[in-house]
C-alpha positions, 0 to 999 in steps of 0.5 A, a space after each residue: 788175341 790180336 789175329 782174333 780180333 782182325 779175324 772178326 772185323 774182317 769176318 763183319 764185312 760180309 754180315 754188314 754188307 748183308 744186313 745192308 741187302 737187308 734194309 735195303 729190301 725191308 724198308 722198301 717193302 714198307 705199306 705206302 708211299 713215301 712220296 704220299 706221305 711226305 708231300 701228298 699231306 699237304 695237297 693233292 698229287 697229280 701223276 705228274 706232281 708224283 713222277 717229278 717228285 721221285 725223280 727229285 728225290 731219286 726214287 725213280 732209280 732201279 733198285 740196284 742203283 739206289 742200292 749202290 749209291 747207298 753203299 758207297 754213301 755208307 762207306 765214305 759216311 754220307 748216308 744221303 738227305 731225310 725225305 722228310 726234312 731234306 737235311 743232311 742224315 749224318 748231321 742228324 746223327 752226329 746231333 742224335 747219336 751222343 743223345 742215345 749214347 749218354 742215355 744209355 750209358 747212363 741206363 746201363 750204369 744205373 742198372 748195373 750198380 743196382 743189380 751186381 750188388 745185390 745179386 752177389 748178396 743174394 747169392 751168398 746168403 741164399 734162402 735168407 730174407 735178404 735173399 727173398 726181398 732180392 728175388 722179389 724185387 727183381 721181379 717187381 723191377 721186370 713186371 714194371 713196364 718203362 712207359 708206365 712208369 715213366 708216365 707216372 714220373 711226368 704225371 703225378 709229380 707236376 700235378 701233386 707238387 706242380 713238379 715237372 720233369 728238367 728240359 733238354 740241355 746239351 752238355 757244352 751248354 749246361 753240364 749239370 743240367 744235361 746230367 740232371 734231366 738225364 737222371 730220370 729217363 736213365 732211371 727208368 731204363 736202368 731199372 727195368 735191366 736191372 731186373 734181368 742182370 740182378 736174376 741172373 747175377 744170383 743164378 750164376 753167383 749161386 752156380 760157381 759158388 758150388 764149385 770144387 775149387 770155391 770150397 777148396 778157397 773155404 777150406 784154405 781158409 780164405 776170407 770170403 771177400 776174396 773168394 766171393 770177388 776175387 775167384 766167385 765173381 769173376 766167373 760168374 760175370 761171363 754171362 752176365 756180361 753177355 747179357 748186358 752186351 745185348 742190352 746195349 742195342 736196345 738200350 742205344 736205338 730202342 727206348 724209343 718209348 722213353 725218349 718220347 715221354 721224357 723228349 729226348 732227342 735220340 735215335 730211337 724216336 728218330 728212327 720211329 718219326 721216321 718209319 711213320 714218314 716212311 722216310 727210306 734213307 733214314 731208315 736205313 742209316 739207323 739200322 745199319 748203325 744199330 748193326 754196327 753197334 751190335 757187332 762191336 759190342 759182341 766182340 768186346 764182350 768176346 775179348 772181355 772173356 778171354 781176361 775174366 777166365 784164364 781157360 779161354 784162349 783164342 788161337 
């Protein structure tokens, strides 16, 4: 297990130095000018106003230069300065990213007890009314755009009890207040995975209980809390678990909807403020940790799969 793992970190390095061309080209490719939207806002640019700018900036570089400095920037965690704000881009992060890992912590957790109860349930008492209101419920919960209802937790609430949603608080400062106004935006992601994970915990449920060695559990007569959790679930949880590692990016760097209703500070409306001010630098830090992110969460997800199921081994 130990020279698998190395293996795969050393097997990242190519894919993140690729994913780093990538941005690099994607982000340039961008329609507009960065220098217009930044600074041309607010008064007219002139040739010279504009090649002053870019060299201040460093955007009058080659491509090749940029690129290097951003590399090596990346490597040692100086992702540079905001075109926008002129801050530092890891301050930015260090203040963003516990946001968006609270958040989705939180979501995932939320969607997770949600579903895996439920789904087991359905699956052993398949074809039951318990197992149809399961089954439909999933699909209500898949139907239900996150930005709806988030607009009617916001909405309806203040208008009809004069209600309104808790403001940011950090969690050094408040704790229970941090918790509390994160519960609601945590809510309305969870529920949205939990359509997806509780389906599929059902399809699997249902696929491993047909198994030669669950009826072989029956007929020992066994106790079906064991068999279900002890030989049935554990199973079953492979793909499930694959699921809920690929929701994990999109939970950490792609609520942006979310966090613009319910204003949570967090990458994902980073990100968006930034694609809008065509901020480069930006752009390029937080894609690249979502890349990060994704590659890590897959290798966990990987060594999981060697301790839920004694058949996979890795040389």
């Amino acid at each position: 297990m130990t020279t698998y793992i190395i293996r795969r970190i050393m097997l990242m390095i190519p894919t993140i130095l690729m994913v780093t061309v990538l941005v690099f080209l994607i982000v340039r490719l961008l329609p507009g000018d960065a220098v217009e939207t930044i600074i041309g806002q607010y008064t007219p640019l002139t040739q010279g106003d504009r090649a002053a700018v870019k060299r201040e900036l460093g955007l009058d570089r080659p491509w090749y230069q940029q690129y290097g400095t951003f590399v090596s920037g990346a490597v040692r965690g100086d992702f540079g300065r905001s075109l926008q704000s002129q801050r530092p881009i890891s301050d930015d992060l260090r203040d963003r990213l516990p946001v968006s890992f609270e958040l989705g912590a939180l979501a995932l957790l939320i969607g997770v007890a949600i579903a895996l109860p439920i789904g087991v349930l359905a699956a052993i008492r398949q074809d039951s009314l318990i197992d149809q209101v399961a089954r439909s419920s999933a699909i209500t919960l898949l139907a239900i755009p996150s930005f709806w209802l988030g607009t009617l937790i916001v909405v309806y609430p203040n208008v009809w009890w004069n209600w309104a949603v808790p403001q940011y608080t950090t969690f050094r400062s408040d704790p229970v207040g941090n918790l509390y106004f994160f519960l609601i935006p945590a809510v309305v992601l969870g529920v949205g995975l939990a359509g997806a994970i509780m389906r599929l915990t059902r399809a699997q449920m249902l696929e491993v209980l047909r198994q030669d060695y669950i009826r072989t559990a029956w007929s020992k007569g066994l106790k079906e809390r064991s068999i279900v959790f002890r030989h049935a679930l554990k199973n079953a949880m492979i793909p499930v678990l694959t699921l809920i590692a690929l929701q994990i990016p999109i939970v950490i760097g792609g609520a942006v909807v979310v966090e613009t209703i319910f204003g949570v500070p967090g990458m994902g409306f980073y990100l968006v403020s930034a694609a809008n001010a065509k901020d480069f630098p930006v752009l390029q830090a937080v894609t690249l940790l979502l890349a990060v992110v994704v590659m890590f969460s897959n290798l966990l997800v990987d060594i999981a799969y060697a301790y839920l199921d004694p058949r996979i081994r890795y040389s």
